[in-house]
C-alpha positions in Angstrom: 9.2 1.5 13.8 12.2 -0.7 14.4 13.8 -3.5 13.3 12.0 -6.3 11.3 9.2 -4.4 12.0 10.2 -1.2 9.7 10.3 -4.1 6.9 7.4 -6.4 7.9 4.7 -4.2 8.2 5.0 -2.2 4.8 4.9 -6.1 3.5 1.8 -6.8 4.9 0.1 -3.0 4.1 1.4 -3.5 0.7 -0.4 -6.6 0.3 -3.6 -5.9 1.5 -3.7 -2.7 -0.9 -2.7 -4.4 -3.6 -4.6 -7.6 -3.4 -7.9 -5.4 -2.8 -6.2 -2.4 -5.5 -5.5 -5.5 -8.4 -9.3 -7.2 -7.6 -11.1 -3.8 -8.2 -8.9 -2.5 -11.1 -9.2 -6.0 -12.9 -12.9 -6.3 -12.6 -13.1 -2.9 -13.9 -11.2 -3.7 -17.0 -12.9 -6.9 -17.9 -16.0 -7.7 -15.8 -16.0 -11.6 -14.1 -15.3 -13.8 -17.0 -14.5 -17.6 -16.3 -10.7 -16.9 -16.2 -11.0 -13.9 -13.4 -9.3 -15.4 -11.0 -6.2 -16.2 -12.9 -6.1 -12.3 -14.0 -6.7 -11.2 -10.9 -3.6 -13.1 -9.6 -1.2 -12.3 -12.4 -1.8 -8.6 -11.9 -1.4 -9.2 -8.1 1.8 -11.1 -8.5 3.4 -7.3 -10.4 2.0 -5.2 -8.5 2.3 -6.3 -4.6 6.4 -6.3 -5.2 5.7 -2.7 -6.7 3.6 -1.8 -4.0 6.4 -2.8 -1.5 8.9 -1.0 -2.5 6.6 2.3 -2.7 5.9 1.1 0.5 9.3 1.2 1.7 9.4 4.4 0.1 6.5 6.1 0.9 6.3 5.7 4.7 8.9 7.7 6.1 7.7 11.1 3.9 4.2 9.2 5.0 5.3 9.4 8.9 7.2 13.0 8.8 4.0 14.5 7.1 1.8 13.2 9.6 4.0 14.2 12.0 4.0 18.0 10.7 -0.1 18.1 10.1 -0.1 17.2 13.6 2.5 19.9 14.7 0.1 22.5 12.9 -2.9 21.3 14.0 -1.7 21.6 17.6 -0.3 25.1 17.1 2.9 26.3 19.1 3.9 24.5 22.3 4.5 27.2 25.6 
């Protein structure tokens, strides 16, 4: 990935995981009480930021360990 891309996309990933991640985790915690919504968005507020820079992190080791599963999986090249 290049260029605003390499930024843009881990954005958007990060966001989906961690709207989805915050929703689950909060209903876990404390059920759907009245004020669900607002707990739901503070945690979402801390962690997407978190989940970007993981993100950021994470998806070049993410991209060279695919790339090496897949090398294995193909076996040597003649």
């Amino acid at each position: 990935m290049e260029g605003k891309a390499r930024f843009i996309f881990p954005a958007l990933l990060s966001g989906v995981m961690a709207f989805l991640m915050t929703a689950v985790v909060t209903y876990l915690n404390i059920g759907f009480p009245a004020d669900f919504l607002a707990k739901w968005m503070k945690a979402f507020v801390i962690a997407w930021p978190l989940a970007y820079c993981a993100a950021l992190i994470a998806s070049p080791l993410a991209r060279r360990g695919t790339a090496w599963i897949i090398a294995k999986m193909d076996g040597p090249k003649i």
